[in-house]
PDB file of the backbone (N, CA, C, O) and the ligand in Angstrom, with CONECT records:
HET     ZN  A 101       1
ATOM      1  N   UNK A   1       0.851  -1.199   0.000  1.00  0.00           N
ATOM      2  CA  UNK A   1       0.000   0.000   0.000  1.00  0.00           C
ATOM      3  C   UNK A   1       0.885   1.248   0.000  1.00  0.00           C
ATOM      4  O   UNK A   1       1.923   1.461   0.627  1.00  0.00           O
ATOM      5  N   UNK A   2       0.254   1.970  -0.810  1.00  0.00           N
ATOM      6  CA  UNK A   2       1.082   3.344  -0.561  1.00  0.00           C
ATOM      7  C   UNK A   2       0.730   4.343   0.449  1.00  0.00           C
ATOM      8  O   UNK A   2      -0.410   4.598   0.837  1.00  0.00           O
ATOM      9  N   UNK A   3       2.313   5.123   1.007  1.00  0.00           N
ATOM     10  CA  UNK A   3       2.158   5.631   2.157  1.00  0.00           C
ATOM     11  C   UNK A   3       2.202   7.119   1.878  1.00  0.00           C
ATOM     12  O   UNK A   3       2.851   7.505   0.905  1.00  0.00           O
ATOM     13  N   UNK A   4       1.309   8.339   2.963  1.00  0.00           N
ATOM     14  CA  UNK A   4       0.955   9.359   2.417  1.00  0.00           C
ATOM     15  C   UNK A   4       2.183   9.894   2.211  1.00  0.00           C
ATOM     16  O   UNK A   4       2.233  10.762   1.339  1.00  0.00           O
ATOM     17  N   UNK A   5       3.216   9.608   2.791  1.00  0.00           N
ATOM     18  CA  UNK A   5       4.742  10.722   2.165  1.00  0.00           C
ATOM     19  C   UNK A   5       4.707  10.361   1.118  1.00  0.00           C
ATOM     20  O   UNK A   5       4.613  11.290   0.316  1.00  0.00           O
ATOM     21  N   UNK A   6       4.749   9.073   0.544  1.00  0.00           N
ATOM     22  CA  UNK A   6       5.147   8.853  -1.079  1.00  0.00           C
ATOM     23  C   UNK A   6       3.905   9.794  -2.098  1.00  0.00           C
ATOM     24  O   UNK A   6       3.958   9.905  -3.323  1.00  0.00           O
ATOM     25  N   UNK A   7       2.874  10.369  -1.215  1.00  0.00           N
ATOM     26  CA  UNK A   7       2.040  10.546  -2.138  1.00  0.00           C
ATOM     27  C   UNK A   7       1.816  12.355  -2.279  1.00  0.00           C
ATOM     28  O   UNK A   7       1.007  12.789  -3.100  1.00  0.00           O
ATOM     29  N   UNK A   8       2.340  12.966  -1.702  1.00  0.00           N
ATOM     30  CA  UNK A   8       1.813  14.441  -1.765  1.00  0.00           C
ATOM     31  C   UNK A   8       2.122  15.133  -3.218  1.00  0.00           C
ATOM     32  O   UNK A   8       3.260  15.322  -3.647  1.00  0.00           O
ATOM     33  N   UNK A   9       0.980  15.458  -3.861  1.00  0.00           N
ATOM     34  CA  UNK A   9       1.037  15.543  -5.019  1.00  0.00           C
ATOM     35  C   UNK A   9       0.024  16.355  -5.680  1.00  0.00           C
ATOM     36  O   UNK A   9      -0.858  16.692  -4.891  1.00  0.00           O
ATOM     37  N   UNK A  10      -0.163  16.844  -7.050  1.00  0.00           N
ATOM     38  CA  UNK A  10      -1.369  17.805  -6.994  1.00  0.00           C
ATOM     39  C   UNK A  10      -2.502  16.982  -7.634  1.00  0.00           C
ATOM     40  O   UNK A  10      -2.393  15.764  -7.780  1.00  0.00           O
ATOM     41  N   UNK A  11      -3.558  17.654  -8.000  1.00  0.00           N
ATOM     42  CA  UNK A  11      -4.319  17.319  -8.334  1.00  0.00           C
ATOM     43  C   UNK A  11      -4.565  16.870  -9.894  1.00  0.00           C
ATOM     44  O   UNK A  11      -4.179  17.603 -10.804  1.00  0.00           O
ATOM     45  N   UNK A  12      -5.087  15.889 -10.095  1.00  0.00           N
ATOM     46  CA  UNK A  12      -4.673  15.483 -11.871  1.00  0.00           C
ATOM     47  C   UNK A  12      -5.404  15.884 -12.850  1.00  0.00           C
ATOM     48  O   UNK A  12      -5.290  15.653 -14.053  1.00  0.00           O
ATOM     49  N   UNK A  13      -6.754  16.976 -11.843  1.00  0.00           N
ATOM     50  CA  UNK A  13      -7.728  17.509 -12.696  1.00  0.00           C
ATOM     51  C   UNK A  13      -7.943  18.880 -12.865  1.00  0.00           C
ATOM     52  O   UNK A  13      -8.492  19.387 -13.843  1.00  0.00           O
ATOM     53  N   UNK A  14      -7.299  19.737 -11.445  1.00  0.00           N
ATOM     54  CA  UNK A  14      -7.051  21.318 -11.687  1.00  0.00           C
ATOM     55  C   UNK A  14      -6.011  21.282 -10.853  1.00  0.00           C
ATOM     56  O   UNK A  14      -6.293  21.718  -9.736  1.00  0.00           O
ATOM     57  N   UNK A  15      -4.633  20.830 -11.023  1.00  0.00           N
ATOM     58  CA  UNK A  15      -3.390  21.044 -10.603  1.00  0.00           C
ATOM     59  C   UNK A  15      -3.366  22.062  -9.342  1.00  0.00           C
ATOM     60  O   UNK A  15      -2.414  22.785  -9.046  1.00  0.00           O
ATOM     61  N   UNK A  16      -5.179  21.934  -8.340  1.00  0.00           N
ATOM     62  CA  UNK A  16      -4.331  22.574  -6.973  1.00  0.00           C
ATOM     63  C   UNK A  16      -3.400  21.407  -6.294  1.00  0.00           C
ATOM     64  O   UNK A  16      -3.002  20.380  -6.844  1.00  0.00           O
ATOM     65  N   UNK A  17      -3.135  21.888  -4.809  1.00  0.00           N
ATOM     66  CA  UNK A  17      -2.425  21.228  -4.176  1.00  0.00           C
ATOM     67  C   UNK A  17      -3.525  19.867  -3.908  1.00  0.00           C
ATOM     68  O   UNK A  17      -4.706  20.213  -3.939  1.00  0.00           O
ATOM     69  N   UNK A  18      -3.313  18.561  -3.683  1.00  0.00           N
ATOM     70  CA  UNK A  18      -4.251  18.124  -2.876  1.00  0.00           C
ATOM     71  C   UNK A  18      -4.068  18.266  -1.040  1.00  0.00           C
ATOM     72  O   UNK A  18      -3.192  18.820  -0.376  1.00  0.00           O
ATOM     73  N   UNK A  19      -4.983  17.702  -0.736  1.00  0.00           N
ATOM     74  CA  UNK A  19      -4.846  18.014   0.808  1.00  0.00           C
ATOM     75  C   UNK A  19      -5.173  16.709   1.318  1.00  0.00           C
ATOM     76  O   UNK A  19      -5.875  15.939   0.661  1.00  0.00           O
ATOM     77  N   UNK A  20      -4.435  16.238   3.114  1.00  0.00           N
ATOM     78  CA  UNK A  20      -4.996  14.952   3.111  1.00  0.00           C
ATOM     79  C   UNK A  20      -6.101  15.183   4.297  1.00  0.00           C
ATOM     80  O   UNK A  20      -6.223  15.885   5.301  1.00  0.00           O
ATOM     81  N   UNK A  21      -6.823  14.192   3.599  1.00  0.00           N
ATOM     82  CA  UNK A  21      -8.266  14.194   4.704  1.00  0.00           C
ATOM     83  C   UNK A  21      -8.401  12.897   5.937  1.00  0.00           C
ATOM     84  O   UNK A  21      -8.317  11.699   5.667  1.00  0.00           O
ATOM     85  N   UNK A  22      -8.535  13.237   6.761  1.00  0.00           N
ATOM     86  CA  UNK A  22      -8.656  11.997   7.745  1.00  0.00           C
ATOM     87  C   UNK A  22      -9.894  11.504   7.505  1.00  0.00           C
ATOM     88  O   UNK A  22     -10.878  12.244   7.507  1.00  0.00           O
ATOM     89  N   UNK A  23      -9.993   9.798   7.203  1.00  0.00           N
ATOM     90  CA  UNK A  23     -11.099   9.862   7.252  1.00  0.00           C
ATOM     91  C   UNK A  23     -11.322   8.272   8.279  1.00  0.00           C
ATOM     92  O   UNK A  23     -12.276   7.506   8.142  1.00  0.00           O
ATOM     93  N   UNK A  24     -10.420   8.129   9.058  1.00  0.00           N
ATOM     94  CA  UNK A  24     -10.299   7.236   9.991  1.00  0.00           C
ATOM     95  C   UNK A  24      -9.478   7.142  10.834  1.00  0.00           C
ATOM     96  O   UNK A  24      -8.820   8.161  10.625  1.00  0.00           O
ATOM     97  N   UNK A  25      -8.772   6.379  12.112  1.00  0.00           N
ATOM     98  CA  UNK A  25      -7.842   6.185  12.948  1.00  0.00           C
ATOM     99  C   UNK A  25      -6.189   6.404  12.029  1.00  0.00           C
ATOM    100  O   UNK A  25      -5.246   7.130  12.345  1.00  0.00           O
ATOM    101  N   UNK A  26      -6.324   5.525  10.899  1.00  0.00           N
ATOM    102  CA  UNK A  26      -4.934   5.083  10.735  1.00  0.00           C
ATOM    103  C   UNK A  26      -5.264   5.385   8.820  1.00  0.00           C
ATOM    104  O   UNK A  26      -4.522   4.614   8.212  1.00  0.00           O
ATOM    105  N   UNK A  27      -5.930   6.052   8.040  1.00  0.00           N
ATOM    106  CA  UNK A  27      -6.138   6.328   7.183  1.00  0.00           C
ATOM    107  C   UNK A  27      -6.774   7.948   6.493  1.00  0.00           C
ATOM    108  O   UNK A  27      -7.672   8.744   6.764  1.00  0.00           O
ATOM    109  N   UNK A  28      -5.815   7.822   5.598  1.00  0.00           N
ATOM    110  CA  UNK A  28      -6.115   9.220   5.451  1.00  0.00           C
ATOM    111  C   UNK A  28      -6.854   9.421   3.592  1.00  0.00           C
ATOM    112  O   UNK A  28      -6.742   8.376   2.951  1.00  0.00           O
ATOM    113  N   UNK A  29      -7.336  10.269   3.027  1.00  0.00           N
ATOM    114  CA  UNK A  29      -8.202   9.852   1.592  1.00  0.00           C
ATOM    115  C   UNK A  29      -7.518  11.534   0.950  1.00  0.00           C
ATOM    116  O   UNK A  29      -7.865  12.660   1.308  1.00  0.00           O
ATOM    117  N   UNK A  30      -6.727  11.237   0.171  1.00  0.00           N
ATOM    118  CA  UNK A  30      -6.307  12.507  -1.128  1.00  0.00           C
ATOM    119  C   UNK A  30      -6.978  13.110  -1.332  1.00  0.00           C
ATOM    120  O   UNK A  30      -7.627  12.511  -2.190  1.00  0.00           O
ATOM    121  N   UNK A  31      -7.691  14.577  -1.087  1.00  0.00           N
ATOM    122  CA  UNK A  31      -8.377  14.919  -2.021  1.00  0.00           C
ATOM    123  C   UNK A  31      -8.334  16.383  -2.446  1.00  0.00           C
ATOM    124  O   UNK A  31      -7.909  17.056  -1.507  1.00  0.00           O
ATOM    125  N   UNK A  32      -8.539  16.911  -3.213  1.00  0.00           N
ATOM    126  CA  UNK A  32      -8.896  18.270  -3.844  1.00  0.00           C
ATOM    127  C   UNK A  32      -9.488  19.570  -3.167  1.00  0.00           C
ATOM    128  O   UNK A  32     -10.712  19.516  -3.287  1.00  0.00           O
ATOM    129  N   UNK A  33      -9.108  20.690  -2.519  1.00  0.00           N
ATOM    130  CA  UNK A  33      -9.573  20.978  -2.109  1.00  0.00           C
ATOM    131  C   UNK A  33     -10.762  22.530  -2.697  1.00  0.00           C
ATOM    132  O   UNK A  33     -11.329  23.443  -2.095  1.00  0.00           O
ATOM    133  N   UNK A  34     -10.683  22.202  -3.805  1.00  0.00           N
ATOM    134  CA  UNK A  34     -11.101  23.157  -4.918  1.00  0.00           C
ATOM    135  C   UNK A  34     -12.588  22.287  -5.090  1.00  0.00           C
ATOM    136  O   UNK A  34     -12.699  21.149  -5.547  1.00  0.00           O
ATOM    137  N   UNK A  35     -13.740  23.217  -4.557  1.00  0.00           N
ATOM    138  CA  UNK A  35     -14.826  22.620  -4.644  1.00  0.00           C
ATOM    139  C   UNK A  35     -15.566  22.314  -6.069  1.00  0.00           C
ATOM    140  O   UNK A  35     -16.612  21.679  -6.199  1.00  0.00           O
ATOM    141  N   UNK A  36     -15.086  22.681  -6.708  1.00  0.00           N
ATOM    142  CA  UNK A  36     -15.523  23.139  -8.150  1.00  0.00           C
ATOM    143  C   UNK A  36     -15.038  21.378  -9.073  1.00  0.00           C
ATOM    144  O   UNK A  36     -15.545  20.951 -10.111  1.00  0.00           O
ATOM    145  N   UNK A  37     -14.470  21.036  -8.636  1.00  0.00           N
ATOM    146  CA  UNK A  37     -13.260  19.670  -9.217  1.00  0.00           C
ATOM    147  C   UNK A  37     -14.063  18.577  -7.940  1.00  0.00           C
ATOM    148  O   UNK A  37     -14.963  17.895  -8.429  1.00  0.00           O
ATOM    149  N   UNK A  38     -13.868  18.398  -6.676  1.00  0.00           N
ATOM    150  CA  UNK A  38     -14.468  17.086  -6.276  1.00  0.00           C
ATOM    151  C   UNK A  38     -13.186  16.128  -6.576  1.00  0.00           C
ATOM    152  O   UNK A  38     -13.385  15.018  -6.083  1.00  0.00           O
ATOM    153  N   UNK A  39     -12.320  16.195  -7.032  1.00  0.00           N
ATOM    154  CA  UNK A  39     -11.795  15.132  -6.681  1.00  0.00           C
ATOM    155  C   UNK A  39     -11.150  14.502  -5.945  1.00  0.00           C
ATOM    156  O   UNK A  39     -10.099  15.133  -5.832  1.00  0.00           O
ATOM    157  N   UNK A  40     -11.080  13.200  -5.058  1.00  0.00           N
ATOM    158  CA  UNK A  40     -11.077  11.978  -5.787  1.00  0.00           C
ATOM    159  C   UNK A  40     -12.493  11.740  -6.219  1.00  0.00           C
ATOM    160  O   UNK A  40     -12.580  10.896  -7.112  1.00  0.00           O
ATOM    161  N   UNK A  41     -13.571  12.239  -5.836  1.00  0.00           N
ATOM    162  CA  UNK A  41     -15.337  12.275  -5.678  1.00  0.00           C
ATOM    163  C   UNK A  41     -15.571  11.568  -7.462  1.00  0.00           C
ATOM    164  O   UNK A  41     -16.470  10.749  -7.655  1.00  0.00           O
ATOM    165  N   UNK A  42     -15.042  11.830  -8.122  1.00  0.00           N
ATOM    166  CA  UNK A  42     -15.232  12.164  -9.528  1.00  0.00           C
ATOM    167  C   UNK A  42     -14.852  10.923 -10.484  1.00  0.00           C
ATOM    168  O   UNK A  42     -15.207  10.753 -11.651  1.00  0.00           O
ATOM    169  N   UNK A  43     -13.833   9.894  -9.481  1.00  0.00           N
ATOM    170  CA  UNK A  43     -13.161   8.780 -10.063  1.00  0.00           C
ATOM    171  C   UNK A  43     -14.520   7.633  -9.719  1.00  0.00           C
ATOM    172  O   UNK A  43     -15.507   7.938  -9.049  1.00  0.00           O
ATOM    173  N   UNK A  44     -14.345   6.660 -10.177  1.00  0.00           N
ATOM    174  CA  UNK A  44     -14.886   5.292 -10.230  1.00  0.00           C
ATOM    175  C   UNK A  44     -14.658   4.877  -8.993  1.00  0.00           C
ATOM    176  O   UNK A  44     -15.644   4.846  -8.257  1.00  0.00           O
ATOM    177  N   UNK A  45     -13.647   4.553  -8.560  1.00  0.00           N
ATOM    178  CA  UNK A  45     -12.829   3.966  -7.323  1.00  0.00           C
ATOM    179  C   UNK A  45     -12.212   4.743  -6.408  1.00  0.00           C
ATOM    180  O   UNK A  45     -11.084   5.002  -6.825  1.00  0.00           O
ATOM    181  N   UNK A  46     -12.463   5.341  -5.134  1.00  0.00           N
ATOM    182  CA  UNK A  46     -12.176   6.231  -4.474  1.00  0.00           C
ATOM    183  C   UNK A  46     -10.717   5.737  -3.822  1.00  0.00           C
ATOM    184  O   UNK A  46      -9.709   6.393  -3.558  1.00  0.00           O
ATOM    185  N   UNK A  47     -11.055   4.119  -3.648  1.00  0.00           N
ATOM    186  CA  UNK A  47     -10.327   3.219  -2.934  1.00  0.00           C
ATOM    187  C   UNK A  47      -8.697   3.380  -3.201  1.00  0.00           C
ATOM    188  O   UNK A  47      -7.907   3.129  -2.291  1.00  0.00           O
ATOM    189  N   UNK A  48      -8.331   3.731  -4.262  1.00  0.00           N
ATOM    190  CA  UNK A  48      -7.166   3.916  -5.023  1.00  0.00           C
ATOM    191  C   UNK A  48      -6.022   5.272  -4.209  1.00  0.00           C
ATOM    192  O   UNK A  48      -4.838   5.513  -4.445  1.00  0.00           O
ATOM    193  N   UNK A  49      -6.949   5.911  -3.258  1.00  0.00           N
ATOM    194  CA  UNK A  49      -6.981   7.325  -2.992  1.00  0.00           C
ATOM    195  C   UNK A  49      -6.470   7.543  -1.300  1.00  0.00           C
ATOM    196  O   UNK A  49      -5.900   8.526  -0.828  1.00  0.00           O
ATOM    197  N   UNK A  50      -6.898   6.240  -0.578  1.00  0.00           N
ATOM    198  CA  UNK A  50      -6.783   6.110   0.748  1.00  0.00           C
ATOM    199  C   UNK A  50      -5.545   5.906   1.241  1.00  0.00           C
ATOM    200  O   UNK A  50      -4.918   5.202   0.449  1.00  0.00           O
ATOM    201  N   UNK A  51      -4.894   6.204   2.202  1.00  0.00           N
ATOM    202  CA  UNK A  51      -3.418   5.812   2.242  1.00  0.00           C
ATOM    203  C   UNK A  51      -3.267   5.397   3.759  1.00  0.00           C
ATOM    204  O   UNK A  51      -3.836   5.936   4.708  1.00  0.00           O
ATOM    205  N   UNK A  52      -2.473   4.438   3.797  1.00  0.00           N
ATOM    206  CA  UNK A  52      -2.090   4.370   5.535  1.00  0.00           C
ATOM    207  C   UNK A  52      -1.378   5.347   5.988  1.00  0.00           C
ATOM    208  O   UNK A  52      -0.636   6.016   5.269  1.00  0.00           O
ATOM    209  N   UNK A  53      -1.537   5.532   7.257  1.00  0.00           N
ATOM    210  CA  UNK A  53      -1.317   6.696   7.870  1.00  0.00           C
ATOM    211  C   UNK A  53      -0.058   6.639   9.351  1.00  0.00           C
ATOM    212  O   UNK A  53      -0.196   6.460  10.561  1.00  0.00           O
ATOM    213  N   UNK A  54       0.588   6.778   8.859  1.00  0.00           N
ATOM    214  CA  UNK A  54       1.761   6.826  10.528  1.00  0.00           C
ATOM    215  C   UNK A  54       0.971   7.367  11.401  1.00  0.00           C
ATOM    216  O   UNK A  54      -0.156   7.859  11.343  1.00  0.00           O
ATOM    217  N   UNK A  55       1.655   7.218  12.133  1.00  0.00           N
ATOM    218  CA  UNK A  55       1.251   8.044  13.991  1.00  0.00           C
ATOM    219  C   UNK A  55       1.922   9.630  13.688  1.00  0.00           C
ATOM    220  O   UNK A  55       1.209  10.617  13.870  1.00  0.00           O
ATOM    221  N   UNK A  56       2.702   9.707  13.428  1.00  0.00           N
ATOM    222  CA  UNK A  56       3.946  11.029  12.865  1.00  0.00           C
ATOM    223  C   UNK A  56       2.600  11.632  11.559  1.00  0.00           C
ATOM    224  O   UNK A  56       2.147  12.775  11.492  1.00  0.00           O
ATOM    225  N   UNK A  57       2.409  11.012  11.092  1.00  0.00           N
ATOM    226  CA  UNK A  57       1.258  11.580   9.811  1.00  0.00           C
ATOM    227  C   UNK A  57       0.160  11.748  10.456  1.00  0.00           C
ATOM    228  O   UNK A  57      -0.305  12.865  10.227  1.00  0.00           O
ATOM    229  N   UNK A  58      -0.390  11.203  11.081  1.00  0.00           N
ATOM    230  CA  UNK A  58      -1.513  11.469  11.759  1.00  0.00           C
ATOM    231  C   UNK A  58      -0.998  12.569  12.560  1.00  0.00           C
ATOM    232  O   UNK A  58      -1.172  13.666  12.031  1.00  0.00           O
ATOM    233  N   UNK A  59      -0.548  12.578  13.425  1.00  0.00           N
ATOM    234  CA  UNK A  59      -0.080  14.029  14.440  1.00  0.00           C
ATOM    235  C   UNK A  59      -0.603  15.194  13.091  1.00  0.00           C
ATOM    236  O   UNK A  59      -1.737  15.600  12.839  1.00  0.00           O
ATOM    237  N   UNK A  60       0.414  15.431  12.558  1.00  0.00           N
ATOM    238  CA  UNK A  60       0.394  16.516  11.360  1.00  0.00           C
ATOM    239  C   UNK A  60      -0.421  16.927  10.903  1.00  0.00           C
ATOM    240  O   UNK A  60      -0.623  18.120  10.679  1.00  0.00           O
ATOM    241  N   UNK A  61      -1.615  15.301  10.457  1.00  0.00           N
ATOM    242  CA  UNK A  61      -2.746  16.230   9.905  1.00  0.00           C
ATOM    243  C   UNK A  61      -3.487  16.742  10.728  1.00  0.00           C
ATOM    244  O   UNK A  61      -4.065  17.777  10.394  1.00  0.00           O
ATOM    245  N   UNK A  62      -3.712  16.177  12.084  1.00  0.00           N
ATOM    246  CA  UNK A  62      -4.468  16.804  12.997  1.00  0.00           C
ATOM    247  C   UNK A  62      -4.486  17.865  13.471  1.00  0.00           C
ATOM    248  O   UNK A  62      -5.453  18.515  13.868  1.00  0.00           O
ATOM    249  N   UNK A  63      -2.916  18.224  13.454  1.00  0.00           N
ATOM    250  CA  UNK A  63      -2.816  20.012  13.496  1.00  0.00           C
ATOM    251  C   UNK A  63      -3.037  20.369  12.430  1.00  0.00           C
ATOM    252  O   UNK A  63      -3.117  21.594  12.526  1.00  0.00           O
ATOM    253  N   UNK A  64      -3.180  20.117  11.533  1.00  0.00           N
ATOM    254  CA  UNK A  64      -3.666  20.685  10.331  1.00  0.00           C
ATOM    255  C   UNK A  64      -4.713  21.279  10.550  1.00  0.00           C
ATOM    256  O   UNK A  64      -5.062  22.431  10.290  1.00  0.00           O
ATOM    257  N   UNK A  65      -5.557  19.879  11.382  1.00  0.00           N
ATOM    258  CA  UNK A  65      -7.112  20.496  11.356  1.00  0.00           C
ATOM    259  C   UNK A  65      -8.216  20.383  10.014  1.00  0.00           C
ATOM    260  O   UNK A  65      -9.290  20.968   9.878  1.00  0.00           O
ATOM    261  N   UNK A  66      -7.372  19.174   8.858  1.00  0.00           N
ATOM    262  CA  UNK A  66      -8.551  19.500   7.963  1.00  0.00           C
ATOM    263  C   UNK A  66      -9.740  18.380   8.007  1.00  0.00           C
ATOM    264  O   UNK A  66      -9.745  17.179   8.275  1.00  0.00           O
ATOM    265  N   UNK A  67     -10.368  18.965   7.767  1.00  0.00           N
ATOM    266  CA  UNK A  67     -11.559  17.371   8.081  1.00  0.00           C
ATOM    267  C   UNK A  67     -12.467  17.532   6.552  1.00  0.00           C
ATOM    268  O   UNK A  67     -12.185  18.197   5.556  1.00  0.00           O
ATOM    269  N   UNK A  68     -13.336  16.876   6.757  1.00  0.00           N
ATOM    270  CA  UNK A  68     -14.351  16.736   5.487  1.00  0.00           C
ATOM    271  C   UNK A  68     -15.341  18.015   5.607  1.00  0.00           C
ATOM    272  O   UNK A  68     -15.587  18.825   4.713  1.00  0.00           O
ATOM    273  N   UNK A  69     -15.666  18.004   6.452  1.00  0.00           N
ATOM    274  CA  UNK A  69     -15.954  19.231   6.451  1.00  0.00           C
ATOM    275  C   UNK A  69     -15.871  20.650   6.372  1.00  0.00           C
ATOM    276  O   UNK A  69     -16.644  21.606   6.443  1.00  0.00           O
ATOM    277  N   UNK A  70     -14.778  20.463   6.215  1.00  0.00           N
ATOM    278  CA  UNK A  70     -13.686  21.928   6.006  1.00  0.00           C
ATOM    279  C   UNK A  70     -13.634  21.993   4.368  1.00  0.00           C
ATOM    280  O   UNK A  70     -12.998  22.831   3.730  1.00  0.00           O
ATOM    281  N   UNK A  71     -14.352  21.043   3.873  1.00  0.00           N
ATOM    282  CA  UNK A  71     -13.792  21.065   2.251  1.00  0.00           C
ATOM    283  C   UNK A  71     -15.096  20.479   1.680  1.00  0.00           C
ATOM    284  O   UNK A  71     -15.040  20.185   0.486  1.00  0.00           O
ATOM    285  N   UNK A  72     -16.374  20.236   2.378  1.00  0.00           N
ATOM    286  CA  UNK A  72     -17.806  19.868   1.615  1.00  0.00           C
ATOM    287  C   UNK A  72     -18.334  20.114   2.363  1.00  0.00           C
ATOM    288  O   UNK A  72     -17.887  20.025   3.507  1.00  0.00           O
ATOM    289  N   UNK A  73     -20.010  20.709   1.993  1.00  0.00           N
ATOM    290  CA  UNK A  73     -20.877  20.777   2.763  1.00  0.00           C
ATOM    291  C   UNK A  73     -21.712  19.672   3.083  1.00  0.00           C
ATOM    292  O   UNK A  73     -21.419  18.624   2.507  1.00  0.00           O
ATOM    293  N   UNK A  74     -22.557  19.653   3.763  1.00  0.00           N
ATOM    294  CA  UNK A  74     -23.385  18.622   4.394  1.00  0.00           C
ATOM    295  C   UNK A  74     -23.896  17.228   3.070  1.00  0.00           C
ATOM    296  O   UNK A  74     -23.903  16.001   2.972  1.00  0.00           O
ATOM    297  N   UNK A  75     -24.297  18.576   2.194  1.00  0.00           N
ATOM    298  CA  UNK A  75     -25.194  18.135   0.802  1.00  0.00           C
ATOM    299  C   UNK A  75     -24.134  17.089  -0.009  1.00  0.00           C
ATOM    300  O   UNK A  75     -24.550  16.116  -0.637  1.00  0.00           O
ATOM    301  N   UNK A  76     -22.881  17.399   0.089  1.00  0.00           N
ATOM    302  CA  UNK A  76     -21.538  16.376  -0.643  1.00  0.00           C
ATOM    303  C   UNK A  76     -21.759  15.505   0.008  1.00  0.00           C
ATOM    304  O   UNK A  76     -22.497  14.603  -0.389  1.00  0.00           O
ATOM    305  N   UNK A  77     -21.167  15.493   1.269  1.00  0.00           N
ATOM    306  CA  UNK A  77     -21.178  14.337   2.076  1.00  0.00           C
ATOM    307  C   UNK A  77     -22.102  13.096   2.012  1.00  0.00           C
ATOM    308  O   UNK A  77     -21.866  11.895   2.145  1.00  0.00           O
ATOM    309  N   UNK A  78     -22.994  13.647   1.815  1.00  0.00           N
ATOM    310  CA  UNK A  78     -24.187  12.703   2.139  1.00  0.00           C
ATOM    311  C   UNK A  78     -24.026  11.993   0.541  1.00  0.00           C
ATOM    312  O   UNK A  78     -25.077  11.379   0.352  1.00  0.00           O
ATOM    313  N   UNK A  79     -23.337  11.881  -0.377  1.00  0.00           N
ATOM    314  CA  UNK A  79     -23.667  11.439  -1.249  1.00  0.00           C
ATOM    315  C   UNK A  79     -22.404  10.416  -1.327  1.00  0.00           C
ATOM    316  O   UNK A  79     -22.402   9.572  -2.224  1.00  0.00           O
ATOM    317  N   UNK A  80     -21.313  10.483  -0.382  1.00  0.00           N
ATOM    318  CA  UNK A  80     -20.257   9.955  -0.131  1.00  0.00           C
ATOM    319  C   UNK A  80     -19.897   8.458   0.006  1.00  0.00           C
ATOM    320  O   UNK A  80     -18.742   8.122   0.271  1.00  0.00           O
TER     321      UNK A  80
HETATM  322 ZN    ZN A 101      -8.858  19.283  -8.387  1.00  0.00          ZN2+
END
C-alpha cells in the first residue's frame, strides 16, 4: 500500500495542491480541495486514494485540522 509521504502531489484535474483528509484512525483519503473539481469524488474507485497513515502523519494532519468538512458541505457528504 502506498504511504501518504510517497504521495503528496497535486491534483490530476485542476493542478491545486491536494490536501490529506482523515477519514479514519490510521487512514487518510487525497483529495482536492477546490470545490468546483471534487476530486477523488469524480473517479470510479475512491479506494485507489486512501493511504495508511503513521502516527507522525496522523499528528500533522491533525494540526492541520482539515476534516471533510472543512472542504464539503453537508449536501456532498451525504452522497459519499
Ligand atoms: Zn482538483
Amino acid at each position: 500500500m502506498t504511504t501518504l509521504a510517497e504521495n503528496t502531489t497535486k491534483c490530476p484535474n485542476c493542478k491545486s495542491d491536494l490536501v490529506n483528509c482523515l477519514i479514519n484512525q490510521n487512514q487518510s483519503l487525497v483529495i482536492c480541495p477546490n470545490q468546483q473539481c471534487l476530486y477523488p469524488f469524480d473517479q470510479n474507485r475512491v479506494d485507489n486514494e486512501i493511504f495508511y497513515v503513521t502516527n507522525e502523519e496522523l499528528s500533522k494532519i491533525v494540526s492541520e485540522k482539515v476534516t471533510m468538512k472543512d472542504i464539503f458541505n453537508d449536501e456532498q457528504l451525504k452522497d459519499l
